[in-house]
PDB file with SEQRES, HELIX, SHEET and CRYST1 records, atoms N, CA, C and O in Angstrom:
SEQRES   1 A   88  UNK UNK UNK UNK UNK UNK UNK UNK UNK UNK UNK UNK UNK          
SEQRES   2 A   88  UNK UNK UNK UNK UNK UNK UNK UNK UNK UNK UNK UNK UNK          
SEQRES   3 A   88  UNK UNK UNK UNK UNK UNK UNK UNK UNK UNK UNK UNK UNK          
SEQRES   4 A   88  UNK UNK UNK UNK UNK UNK UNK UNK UNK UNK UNK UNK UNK          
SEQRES   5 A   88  UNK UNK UNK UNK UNK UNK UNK UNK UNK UNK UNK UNK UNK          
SEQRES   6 A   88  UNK UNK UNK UNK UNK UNK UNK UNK UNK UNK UNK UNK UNK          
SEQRES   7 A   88  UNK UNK UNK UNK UNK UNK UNK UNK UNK UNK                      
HELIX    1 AA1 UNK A    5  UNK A   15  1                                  11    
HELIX    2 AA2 UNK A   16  UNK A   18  5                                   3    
HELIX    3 AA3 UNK A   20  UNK A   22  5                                   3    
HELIX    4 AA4 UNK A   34  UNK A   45  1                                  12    
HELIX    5 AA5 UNK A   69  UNK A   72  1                                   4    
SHEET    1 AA1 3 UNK A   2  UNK A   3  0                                        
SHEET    2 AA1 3 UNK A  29  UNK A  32 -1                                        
SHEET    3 AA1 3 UNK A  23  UNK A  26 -1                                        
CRYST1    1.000    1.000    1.000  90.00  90.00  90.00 P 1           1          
ATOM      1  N   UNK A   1     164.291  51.793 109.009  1.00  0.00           N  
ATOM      2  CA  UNK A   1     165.609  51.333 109.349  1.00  0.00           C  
ATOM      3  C   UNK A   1     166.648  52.161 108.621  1.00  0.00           C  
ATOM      4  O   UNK A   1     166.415  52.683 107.531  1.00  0.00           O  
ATOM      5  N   UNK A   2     167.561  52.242 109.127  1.00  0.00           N  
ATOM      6  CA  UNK A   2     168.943  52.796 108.468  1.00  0.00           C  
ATOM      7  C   UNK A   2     169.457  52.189 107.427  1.00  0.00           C  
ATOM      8  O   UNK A   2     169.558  50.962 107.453  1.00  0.00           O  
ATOM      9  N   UNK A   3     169.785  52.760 106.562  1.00  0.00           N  
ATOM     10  CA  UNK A   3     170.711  52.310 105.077  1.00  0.00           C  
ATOM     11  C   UNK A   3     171.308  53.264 104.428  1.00  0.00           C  
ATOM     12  O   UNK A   3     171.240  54.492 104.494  1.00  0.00           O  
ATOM     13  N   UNK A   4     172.255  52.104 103.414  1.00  0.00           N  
ATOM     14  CA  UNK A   4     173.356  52.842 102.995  1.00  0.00           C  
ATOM     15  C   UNK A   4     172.336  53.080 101.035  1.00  0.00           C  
ATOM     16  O   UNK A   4     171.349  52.481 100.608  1.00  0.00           O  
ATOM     17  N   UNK A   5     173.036  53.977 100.499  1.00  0.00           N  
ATOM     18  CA  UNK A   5     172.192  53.951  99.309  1.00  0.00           C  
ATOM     19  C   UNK A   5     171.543  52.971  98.201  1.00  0.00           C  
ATOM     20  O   UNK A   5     170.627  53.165  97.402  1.00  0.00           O  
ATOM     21  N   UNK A   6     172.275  51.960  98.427  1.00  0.00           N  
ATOM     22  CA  UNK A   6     171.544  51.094  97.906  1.00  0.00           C  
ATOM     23  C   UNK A   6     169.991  50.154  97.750  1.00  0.00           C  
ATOM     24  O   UNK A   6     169.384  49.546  96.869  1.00  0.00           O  
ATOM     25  N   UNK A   7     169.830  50.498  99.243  1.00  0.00           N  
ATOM     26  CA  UNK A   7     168.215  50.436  99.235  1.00  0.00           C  
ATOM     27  C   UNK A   7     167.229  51.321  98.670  1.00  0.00           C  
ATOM     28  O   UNK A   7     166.337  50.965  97.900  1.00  0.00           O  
ATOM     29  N   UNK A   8     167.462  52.671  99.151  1.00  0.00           N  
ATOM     30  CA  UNK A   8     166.722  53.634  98.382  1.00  0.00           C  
ATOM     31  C   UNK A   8     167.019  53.389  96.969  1.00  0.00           C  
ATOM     32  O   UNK A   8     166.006  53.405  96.270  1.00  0.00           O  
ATOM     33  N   UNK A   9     168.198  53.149  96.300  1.00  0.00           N  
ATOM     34  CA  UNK A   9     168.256  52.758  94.785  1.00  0.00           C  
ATOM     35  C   UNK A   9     167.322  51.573  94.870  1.00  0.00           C  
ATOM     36  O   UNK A   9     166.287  52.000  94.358  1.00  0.00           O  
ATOM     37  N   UNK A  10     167.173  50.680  95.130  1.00  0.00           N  
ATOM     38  CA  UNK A  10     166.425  49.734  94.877  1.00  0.00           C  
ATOM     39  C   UNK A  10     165.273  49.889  94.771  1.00  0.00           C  
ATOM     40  O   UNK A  10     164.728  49.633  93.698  1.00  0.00           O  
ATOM     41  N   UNK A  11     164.616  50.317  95.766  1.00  0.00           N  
ATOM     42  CA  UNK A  11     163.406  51.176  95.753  1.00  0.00           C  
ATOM     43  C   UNK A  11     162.442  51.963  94.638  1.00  0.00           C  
ATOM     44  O   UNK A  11     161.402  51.735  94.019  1.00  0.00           O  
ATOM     45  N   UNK A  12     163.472  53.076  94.769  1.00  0.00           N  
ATOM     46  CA  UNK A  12     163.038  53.972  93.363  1.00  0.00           C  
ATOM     47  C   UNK A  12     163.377  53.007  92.031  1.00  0.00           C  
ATOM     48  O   UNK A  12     162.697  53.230  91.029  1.00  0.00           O  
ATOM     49  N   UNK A  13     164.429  51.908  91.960  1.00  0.00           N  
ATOM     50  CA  UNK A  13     164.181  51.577  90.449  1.00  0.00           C  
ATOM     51  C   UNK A  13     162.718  50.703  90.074  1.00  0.00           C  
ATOM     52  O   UNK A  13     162.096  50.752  89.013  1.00  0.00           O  
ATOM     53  N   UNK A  14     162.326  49.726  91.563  1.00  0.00           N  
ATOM     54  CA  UNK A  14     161.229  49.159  91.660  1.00  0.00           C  
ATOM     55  C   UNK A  14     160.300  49.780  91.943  1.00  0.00           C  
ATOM     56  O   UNK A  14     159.367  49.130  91.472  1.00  0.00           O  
ATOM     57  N   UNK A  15     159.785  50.900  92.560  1.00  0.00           N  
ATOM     58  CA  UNK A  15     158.355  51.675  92.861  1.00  0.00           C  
ATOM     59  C   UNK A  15     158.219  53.145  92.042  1.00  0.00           C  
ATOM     60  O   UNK A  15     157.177  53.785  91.901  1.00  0.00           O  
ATOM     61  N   UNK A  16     159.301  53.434  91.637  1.00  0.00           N  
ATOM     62  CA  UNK A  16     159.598  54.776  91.205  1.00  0.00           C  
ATOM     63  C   UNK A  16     159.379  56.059  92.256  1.00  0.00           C  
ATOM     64  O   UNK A  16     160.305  56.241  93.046  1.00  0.00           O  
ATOM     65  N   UNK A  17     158.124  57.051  92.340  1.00  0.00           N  
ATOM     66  CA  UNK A  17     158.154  57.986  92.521  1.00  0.00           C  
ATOM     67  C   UNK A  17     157.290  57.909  93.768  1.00  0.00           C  
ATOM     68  O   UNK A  17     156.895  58.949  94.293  1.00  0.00           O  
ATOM     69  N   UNK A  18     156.922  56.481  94.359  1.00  0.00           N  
ATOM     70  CA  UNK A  18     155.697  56.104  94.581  1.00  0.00           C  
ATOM     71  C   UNK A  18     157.030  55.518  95.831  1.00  0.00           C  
ATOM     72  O   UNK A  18     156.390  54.929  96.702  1.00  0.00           O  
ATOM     73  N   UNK A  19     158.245  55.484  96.124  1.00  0.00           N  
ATOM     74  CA  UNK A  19     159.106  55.206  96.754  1.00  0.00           C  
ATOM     75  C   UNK A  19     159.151  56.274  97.717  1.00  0.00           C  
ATOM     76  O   UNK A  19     158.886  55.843  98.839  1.00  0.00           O  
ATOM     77  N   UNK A  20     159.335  57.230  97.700  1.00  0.00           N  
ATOM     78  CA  UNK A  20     159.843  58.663  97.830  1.00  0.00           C  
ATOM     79  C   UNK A  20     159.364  59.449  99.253  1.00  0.00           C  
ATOM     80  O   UNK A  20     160.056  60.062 100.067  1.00  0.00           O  
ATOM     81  N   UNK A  21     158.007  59.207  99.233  1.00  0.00           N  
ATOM     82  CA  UNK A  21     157.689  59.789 100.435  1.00  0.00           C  
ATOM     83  C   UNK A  21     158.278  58.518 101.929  1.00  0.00           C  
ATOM     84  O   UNK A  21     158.257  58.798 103.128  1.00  0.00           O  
ATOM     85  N   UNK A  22     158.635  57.486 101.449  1.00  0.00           N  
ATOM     86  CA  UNK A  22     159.167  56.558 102.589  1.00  0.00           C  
ATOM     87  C   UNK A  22     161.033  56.381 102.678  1.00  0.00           C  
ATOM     88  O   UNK A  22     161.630  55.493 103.287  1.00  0.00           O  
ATOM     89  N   UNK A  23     161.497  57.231 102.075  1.00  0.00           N  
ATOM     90  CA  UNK A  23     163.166  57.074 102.002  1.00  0.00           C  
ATOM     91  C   UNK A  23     163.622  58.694 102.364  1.00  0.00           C  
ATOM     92  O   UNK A  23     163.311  59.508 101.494  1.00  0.00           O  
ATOM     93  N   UNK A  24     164.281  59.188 103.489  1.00  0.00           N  
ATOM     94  CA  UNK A  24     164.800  60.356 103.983  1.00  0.00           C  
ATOM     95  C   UNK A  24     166.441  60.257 103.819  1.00  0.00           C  
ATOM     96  O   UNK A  24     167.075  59.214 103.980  1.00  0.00           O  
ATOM     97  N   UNK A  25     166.776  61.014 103.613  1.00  0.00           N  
ATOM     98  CA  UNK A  25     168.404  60.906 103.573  1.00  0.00           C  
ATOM     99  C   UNK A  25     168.940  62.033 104.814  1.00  0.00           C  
ATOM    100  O   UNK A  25     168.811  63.251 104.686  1.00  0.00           O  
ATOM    101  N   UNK A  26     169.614  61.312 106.126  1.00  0.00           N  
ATOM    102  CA  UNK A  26     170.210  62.351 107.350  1.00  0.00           C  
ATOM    103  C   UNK A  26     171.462  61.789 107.507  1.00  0.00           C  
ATOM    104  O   UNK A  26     171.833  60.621 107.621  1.00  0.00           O  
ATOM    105  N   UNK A  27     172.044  62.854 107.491  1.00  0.00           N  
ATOM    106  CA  UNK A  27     173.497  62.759 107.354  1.00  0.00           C  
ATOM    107  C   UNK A  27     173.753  61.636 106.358  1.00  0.00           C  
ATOM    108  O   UNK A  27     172.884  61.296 105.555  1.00  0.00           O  
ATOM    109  N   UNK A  28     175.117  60.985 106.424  1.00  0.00           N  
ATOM    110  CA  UNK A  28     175.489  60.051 105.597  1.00  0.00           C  
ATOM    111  C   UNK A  28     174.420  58.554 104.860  1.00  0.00           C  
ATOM    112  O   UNK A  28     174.647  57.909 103.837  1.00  0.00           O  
ATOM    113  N   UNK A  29     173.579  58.447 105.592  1.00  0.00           N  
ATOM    114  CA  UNK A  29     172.905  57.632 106.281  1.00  0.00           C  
ATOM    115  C   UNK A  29     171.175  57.313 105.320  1.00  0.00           C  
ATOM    116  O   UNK A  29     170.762  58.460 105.146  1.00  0.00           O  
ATOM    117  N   UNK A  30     170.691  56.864 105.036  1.00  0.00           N  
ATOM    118  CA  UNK A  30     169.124  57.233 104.780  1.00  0.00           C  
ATOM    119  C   UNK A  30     168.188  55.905 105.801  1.00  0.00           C  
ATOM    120  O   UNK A  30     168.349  54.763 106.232  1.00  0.00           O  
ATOM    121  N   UNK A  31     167.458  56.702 105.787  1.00  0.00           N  
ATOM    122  CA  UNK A  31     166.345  55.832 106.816  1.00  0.00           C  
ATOM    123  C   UNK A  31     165.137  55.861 105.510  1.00  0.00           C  
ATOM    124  O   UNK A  31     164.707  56.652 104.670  1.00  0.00           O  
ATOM    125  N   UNK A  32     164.875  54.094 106.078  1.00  0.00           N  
ATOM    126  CA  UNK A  32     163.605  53.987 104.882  1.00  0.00           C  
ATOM    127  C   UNK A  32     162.621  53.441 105.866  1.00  0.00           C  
ATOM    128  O   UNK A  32     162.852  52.889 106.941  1.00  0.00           O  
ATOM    129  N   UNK A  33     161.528  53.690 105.315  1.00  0.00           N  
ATOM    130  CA  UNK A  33     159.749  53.447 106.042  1.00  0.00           C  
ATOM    131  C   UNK A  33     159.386  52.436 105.349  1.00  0.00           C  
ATOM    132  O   UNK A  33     158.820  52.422 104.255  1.00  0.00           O  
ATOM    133  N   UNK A  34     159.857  51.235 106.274  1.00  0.00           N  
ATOM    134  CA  UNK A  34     159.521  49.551 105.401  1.00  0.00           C  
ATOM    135  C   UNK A  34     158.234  49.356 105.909  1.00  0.00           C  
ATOM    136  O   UNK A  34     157.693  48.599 105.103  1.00  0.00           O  
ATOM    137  N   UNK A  35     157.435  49.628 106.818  1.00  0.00           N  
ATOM    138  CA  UNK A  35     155.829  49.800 106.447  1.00  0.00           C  
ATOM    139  C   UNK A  35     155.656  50.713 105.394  1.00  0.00           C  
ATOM    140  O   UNK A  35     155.316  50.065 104.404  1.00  0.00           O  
ATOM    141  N   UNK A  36     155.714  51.670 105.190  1.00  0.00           N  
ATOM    142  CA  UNK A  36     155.169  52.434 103.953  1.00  0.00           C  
ATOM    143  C   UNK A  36     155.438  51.939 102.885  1.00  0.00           C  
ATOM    144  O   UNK A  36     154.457  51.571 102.239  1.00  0.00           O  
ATOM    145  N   UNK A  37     156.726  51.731 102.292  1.00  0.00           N  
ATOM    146  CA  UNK A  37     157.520  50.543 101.318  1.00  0.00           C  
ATOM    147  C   UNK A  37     156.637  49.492 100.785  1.00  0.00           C  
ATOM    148  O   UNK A  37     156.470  49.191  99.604  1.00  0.00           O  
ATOM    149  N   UNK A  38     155.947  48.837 102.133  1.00  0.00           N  
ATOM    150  CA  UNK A  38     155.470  47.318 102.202  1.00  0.00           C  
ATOM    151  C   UNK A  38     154.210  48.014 102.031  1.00  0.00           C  
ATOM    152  O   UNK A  38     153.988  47.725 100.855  1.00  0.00           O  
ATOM    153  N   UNK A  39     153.296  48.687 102.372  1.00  0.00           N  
ATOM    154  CA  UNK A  39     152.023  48.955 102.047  1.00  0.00           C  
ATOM    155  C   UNK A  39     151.705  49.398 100.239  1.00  0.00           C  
ATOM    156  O   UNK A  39     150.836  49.050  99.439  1.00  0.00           O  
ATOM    157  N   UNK A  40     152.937  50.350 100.152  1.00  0.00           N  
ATOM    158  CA  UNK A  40     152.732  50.850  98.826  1.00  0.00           C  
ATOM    159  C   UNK A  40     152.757  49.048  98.061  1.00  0.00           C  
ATOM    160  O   UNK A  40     151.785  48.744  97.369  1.00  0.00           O  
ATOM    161  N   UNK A  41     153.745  48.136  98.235  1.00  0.00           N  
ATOM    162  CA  UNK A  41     154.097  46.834  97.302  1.00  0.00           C  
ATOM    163  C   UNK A  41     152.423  46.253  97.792  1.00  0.00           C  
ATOM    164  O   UNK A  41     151.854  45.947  96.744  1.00  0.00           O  
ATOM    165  N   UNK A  42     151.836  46.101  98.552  1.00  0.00           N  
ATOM    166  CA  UNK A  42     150.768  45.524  98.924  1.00  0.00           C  
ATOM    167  C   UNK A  42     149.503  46.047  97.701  1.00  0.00           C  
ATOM    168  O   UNK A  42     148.769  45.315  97.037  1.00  0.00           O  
ATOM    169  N   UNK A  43     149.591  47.779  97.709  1.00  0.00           N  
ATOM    170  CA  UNK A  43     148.668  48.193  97.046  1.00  0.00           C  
ATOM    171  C   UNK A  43     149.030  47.909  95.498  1.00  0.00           C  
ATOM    172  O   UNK A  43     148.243  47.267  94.803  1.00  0.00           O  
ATOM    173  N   UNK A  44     150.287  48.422  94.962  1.00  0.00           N  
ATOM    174  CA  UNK A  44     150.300  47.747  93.765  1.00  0.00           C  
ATOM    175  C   UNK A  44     150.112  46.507  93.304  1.00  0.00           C  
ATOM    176  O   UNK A  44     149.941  46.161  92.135  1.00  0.00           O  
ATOM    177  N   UNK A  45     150.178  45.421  94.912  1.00  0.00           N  
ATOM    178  CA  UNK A  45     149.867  43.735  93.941  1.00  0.00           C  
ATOM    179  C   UNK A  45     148.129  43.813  93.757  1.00  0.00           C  
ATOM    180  O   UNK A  45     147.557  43.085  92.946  1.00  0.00           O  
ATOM    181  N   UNK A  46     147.377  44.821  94.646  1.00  0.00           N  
ATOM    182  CA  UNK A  46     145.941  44.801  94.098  1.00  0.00           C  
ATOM    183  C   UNK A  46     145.341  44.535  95.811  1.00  0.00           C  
ATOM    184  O   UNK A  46     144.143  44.265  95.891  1.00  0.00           O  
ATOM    185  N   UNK A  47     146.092  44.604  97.053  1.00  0.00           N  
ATOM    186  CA  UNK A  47     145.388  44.494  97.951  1.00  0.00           C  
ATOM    187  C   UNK A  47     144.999  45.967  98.256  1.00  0.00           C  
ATOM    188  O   UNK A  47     145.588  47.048  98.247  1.00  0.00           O  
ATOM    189  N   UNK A  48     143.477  45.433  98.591  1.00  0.00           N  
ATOM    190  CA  UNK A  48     142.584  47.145  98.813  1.00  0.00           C  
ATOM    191  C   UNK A  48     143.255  47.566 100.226  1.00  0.00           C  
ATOM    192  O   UNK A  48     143.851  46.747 100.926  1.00  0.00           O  
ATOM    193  N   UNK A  49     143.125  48.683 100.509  1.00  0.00           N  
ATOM    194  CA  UNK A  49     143.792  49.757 101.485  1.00  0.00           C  
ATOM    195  C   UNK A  49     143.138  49.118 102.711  1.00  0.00           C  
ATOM    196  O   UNK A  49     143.844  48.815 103.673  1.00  0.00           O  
ATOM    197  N   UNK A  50     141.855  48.906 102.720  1.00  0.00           N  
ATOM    198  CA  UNK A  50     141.066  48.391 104.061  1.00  0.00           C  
ATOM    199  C   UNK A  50     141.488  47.147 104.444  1.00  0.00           C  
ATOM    200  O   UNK A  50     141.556  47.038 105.668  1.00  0.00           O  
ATOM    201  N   UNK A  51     141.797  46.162 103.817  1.00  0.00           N  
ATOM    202  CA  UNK A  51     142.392  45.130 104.392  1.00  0.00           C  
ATOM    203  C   UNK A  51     144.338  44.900 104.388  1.00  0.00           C  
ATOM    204  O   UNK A  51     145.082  43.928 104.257  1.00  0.00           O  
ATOM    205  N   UNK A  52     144.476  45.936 104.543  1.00  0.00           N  
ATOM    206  CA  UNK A  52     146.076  46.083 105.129  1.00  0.00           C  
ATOM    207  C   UNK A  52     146.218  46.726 106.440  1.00  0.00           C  
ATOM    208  O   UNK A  52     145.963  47.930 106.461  1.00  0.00           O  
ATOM    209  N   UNK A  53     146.568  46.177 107.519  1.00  0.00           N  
ATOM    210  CA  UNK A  53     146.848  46.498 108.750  1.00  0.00           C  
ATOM    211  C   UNK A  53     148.257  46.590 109.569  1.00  0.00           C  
ATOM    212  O   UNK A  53     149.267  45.947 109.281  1.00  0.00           O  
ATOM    213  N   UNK A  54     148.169  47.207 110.288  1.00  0.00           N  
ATOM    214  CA  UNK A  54     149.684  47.485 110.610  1.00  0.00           C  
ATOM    215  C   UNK A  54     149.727  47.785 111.845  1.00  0.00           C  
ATOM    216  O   UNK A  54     149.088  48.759 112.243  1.00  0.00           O  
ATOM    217  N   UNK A  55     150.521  46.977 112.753  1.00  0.00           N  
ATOM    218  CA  UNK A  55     150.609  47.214 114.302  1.00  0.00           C  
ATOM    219  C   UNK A  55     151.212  47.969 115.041  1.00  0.00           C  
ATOM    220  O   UNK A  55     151.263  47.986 116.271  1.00  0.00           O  
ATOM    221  N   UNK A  56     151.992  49.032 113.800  1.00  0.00           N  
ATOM    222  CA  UNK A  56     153.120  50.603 114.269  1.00  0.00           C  
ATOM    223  C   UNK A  56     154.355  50.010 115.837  1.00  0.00           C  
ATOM    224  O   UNK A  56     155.237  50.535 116.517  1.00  0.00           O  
ATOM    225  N   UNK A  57     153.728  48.774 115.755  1.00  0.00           N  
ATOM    226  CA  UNK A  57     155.445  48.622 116.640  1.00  0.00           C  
ATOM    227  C   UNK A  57     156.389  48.542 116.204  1.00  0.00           C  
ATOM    228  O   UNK A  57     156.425  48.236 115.012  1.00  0.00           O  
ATOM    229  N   UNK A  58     157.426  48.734 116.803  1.00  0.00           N  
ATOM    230  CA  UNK A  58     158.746  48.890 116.037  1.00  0.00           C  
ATOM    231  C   UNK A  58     159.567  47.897 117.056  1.00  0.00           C  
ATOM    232  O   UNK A  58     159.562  47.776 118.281  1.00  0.00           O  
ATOM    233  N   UNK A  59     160.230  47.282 116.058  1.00  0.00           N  
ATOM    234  CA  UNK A  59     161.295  46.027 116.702  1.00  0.00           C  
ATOM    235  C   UNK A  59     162.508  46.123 117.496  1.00  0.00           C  
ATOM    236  O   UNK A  59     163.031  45.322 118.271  1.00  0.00           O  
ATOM    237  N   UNK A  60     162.900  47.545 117.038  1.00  0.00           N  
ATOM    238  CA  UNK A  60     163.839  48.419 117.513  1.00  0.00           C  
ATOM    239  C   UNK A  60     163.539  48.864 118.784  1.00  0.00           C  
ATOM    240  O   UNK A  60     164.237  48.433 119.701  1.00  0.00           O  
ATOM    241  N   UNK A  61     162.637  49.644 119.031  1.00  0.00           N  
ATOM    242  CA  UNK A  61     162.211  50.291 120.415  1.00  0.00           C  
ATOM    243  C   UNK A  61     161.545  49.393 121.257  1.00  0.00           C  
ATOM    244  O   UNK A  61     161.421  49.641 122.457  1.00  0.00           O  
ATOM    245  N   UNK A  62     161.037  48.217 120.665  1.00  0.00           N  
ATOM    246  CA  UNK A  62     160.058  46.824 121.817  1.00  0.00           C  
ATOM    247  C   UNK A  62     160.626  45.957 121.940  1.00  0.00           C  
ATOM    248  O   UNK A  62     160.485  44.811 121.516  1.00  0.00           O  
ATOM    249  N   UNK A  63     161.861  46.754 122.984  1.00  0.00           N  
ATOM    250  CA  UNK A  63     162.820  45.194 123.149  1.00  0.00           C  
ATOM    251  C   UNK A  63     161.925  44.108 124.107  1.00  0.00           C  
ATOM    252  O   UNK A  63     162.009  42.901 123.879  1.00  0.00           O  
ATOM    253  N   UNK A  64     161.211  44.543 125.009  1.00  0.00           N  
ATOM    254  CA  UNK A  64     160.381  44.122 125.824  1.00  0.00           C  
ATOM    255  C   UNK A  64     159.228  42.937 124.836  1.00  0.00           C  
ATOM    256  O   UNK A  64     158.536  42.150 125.481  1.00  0.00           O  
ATOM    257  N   UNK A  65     159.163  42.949 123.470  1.00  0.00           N  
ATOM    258  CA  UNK A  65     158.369  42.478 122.820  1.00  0.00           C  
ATOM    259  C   UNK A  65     159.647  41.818 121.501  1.00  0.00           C  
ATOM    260  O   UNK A  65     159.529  40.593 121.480  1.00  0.00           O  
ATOM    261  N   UNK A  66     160.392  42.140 120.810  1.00  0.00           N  
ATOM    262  CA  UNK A  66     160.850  41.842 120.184  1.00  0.00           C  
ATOM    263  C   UNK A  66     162.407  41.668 120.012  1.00  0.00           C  
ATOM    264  O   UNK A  66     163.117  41.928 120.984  1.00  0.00           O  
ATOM    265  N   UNK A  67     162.893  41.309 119.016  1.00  0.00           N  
ATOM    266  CA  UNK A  67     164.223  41.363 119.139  1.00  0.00           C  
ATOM    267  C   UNK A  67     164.598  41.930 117.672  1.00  0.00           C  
ATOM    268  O   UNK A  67     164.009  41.805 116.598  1.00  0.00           O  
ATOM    269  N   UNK A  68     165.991  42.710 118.079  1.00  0.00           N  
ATOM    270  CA  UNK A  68     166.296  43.549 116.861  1.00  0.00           C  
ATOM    271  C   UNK A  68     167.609  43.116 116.371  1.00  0.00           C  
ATOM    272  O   UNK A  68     168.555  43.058 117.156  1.00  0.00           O  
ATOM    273  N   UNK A  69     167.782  42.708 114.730  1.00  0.00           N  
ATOM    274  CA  UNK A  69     169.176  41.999 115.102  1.00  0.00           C  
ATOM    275  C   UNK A  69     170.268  43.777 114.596  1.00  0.00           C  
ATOM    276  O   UNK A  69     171.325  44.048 115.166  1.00  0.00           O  
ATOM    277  N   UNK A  70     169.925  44.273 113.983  1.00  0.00           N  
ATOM    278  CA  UNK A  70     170.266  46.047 113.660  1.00  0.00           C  
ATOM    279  C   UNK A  70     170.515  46.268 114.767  1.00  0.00           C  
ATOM    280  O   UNK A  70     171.675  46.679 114.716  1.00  0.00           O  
ATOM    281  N   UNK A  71     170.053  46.281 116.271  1.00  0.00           N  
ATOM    282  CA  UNK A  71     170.132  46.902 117.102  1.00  0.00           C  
ATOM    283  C   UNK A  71     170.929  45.786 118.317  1.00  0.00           C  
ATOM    284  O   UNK A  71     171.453  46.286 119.312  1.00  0.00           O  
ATOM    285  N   UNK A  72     170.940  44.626 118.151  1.00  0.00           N  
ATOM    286  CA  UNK A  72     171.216  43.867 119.362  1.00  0.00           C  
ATOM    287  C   UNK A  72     172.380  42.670 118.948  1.00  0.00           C  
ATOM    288  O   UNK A  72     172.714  41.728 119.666  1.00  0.00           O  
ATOM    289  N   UNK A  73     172.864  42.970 117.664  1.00  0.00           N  
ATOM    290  CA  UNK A  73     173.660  41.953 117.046  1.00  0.00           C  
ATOM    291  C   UNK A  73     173.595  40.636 117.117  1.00  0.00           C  
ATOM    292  O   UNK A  73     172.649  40.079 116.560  1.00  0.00           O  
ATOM    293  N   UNK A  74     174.477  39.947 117.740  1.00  0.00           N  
ATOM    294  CA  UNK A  74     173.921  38.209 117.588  1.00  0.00           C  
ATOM    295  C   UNK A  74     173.174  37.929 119.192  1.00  0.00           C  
ATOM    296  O   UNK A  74     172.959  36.775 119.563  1.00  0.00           O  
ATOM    297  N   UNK A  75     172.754  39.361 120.230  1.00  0.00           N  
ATOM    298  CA  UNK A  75     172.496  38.564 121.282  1.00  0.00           C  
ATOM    299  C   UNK A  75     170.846  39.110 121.249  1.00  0.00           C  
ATOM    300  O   UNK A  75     170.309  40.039 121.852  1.00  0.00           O  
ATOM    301  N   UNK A  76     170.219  37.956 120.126  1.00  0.00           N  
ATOM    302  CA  UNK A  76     168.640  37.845 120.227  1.00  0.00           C  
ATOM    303  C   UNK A  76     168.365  36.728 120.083  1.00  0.00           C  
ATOM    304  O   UNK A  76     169.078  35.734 119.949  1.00  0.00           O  
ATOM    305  N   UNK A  77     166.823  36.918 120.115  1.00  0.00           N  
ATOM    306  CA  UNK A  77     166.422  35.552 120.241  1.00  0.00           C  
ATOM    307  C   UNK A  77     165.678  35.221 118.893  1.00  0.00           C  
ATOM    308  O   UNK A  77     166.487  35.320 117.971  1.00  0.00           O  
ATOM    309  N   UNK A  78     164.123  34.778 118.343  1.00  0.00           N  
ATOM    310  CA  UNK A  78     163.570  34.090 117.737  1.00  0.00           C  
ATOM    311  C   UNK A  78     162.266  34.799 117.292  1.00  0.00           C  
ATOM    312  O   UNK A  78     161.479  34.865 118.237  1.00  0.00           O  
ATOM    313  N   UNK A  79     161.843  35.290 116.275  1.00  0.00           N  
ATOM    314  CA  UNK A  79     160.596  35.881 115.715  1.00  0.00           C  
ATOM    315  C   UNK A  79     160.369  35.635 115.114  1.00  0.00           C  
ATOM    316  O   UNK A  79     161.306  35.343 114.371  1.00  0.00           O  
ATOM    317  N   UNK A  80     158.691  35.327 114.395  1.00  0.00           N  
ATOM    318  CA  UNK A  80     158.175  35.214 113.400  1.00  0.00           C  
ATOM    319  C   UNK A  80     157.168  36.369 112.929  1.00  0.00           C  
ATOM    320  O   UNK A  80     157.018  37.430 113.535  1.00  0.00           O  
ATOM    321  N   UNK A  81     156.380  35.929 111.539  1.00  0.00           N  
ATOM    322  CA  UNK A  81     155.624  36.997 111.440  1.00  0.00           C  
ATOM    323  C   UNK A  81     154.708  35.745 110.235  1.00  0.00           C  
ATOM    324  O   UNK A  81     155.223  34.835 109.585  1.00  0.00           O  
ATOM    325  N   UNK A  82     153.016  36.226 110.306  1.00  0.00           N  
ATOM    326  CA  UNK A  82     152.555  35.523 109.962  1.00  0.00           C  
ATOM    327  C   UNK A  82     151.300  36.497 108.645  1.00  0.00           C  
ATOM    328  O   UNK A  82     150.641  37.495 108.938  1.00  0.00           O  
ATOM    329  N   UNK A  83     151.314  35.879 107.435  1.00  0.00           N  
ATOM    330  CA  UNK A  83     150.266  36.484 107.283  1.00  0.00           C  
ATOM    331  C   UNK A  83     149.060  35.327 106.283  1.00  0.00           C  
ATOM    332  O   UNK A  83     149.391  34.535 105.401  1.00  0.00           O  
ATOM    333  N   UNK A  84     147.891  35.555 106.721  1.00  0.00           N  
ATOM    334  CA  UNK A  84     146.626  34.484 106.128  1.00  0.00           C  
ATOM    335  C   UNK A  84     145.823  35.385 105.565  1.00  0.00           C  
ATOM    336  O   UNK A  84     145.760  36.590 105.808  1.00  0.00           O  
ATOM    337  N   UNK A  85     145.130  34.665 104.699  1.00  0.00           N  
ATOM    338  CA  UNK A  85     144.151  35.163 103.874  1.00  0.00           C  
ATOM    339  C   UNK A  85     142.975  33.916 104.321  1.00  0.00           C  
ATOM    340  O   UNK A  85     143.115  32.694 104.388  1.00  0.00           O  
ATOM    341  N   UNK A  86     141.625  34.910 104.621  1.00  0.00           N  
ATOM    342  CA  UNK A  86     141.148  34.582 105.110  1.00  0.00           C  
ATOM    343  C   UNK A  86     139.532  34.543 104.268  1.00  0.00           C  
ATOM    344  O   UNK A  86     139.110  35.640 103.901  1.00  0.00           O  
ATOM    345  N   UNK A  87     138.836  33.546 104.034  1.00  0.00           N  
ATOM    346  CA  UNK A  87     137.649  33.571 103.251  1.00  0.00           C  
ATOM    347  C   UNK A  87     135.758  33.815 104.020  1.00  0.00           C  
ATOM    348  O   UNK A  87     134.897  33.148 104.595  1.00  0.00           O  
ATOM    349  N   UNK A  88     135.919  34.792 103.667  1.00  0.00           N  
ATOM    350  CA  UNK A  88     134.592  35.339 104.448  1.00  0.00           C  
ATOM    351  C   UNK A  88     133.049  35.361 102.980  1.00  0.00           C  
ATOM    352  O   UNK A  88     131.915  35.734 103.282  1.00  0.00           O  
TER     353      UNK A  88                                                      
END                                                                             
């Protein structure tokens, strides 16, 4: 998603260097990789790499599937997102 510098500050003060490959700066603007972001916070709380999954849709481009409020302002609708831990 698009942001103004304060996220990437946030970022690097919380992940450090380990931030970096997911925050680009174009034009005024920086775009951050909140899957990558969220995987790196996943691996540091101690979840192993194999049980993190990721469905590479984007909320932005699947209007057909989702709603974007960045992209569609107040005319969306209702999403959730769910996650379980599961005992095998």
């Amino acid at each position: 998603f698009e942001s103004d510098e304060d996220v990437p500050a946030a970022m690097r003060a919380a992940l450090g260097r380990e931030a970096e490959p997911y925050l680009e700066k174009r034009g005024p603007k920086w775009h951050v990789d909140l899957e990558g972001l969220n995987r790196q916070w996943l691996l540091r709380a101690g979840v192993l790499s194999e049980n993190i999954e990721v469905s590479g849709l984007c909320t932005a481009c699947r209007r057909d599937l989702f709603w974007s409020h960045r992209k569609l302002g107040e005319a969306r609708g209702v999403q959730c997102a769910a996650i379980a831990a599961g005992s095998e």
